[in-house]
C-alpha positions as CSV (number, residue, x, y, z in Angstrom):
1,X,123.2,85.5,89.5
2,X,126.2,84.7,89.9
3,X,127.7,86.1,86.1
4,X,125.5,89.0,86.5
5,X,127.6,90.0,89.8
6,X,130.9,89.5,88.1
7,X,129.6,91.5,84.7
8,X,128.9,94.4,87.6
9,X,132.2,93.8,88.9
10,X,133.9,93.7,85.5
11,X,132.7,96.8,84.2
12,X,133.3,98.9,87.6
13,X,136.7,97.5,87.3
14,X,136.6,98.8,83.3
15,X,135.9,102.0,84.2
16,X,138.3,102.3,87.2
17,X,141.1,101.0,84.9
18,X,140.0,103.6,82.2
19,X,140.2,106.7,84.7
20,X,143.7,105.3,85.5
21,X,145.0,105.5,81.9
22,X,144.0,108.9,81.5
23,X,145.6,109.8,84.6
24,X,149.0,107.8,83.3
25,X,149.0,105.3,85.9
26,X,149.3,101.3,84.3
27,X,151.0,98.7,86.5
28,X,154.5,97.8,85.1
29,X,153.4,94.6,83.7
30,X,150.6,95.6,81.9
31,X,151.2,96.7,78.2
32,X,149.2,99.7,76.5
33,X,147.1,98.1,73.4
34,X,146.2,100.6,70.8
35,X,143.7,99.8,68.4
36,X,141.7,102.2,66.0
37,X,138.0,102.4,66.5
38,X,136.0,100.6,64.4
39,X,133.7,103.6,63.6
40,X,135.4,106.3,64.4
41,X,138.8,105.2,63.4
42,X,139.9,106.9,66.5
43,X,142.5,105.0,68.2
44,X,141.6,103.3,71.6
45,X,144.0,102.4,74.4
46,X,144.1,100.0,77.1
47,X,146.3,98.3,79.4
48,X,146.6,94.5,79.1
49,X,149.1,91.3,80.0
50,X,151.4,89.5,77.5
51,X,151.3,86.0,77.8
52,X,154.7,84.3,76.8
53,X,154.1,80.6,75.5
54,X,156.6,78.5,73.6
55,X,158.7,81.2,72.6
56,X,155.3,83.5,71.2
57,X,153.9,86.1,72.3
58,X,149.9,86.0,72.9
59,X,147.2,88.7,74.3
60,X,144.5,87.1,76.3
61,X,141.0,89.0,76.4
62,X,139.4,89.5,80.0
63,X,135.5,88.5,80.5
64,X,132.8,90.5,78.9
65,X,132.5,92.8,76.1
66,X,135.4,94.0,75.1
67,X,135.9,96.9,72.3
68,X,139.3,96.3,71.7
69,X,138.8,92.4,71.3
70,X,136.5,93.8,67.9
71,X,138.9,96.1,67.0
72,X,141.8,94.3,66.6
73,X,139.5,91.8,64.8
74,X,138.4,94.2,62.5
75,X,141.9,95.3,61.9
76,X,144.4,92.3,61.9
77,X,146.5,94.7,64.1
78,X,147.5,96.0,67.1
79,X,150.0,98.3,68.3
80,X,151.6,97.4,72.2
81,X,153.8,100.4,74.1
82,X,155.8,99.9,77.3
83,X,158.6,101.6,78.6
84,X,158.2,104.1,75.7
85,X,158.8,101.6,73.3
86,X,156.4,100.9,70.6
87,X,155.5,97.7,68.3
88,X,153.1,96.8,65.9
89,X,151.7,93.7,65.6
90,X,149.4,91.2,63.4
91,X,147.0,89.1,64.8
92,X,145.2,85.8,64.8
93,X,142.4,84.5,66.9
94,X,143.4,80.7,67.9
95,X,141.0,77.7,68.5
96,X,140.4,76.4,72.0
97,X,142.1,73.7,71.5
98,X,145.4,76.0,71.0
99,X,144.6,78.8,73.4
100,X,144.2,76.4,76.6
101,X,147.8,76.0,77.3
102,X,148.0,79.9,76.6
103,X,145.1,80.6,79.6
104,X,146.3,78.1,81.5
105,X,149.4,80.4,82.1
106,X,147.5,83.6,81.9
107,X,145.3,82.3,85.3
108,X,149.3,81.8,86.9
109,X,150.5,85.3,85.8
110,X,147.5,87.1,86.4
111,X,146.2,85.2,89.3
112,X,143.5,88.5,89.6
113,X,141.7,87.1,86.9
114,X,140.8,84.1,88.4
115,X,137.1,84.5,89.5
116,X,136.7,85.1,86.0
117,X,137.3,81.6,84.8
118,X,135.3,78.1,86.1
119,X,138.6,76.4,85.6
120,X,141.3,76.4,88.5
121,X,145.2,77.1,88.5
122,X,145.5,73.0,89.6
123,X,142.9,72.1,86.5
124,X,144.3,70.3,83.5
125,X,144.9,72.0,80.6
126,X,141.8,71.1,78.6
127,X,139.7,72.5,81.2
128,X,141.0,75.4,79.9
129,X,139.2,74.7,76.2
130,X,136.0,76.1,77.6
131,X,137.1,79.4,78.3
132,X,138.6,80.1,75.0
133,X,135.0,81.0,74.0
134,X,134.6,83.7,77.1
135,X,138.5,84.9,76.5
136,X,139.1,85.2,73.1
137,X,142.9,84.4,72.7
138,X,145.0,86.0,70.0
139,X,148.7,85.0,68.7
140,X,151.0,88.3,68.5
141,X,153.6,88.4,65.1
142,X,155.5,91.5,64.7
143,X,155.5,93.4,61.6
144,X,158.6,95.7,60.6
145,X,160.7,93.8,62.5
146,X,159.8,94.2,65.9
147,X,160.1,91.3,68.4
């Protein structure tokens, strides 16, 4: 019950999030993700947080179904706006084992997320290797020279 309540939750939240984009209001943390529809090659935006981790940059997926989480799959990359700057990006899905450390610190910056994951802030970090399969974590490298 208690997943089916946070699914509800999560997509409410999706769709509020959604209606805020196409308004043009993100929080200043968040980054604007593009990726191009798998289908429809059309490209698809939404906002998301950077996690900085021994001097990389990573993008953590929230809970659920996410289209953008296939997309960049699909693609190998990704393009991230803030500011009205603009950078392209490759990137790699990580194993658990990798991505803990990398949610650890995601639950810290984004302490909203945090009914989202059975592991606490407090928990060691391979408490953390569960979740990689529910947040799919990816590692950022810039192409063209970006940073």
């Amino acid at each position: 019950m208690k997943q089916y309540r946070h699914g509800i939750v999560r997509r409410g939240a999706n769709a509020m999030v959604t209606r805020f984009i196409r308004l043009g209001v993100v929080p200043k943390s968040a980054y604007l993700l593009t990726t191009r529809g798998r289908k429809s090659g059309q490209p698809r935006t939404n906002p998301v947080q950077i996690v900085r981790h021994e001097g990389q940059r990573w993008l953590v997926a929230p809970y659920g179904t996410v289209s953008w989480v296939y997309n960049a799959r699909a693609s190998g990359t990704v393009t991230l706006s803030r500011g009205g700057s603009r950078e392209e990006y490759s990137v790699a899905e990580v194993e658990a084992r990798r991505a803990a450390p990398v949610l650890k610190r995601y639950v810290i910056l984004a302490p909203v997320v945090l009914p989202y994951f059975e592991a606490g802030i407090t928990s060691p970090v391979e408490a953390f290797e569960a979740e990689a399969a529910l947040h799919p974590v990816f590692l950022l490298t810039p192409r063209g020279g970006g940073s």
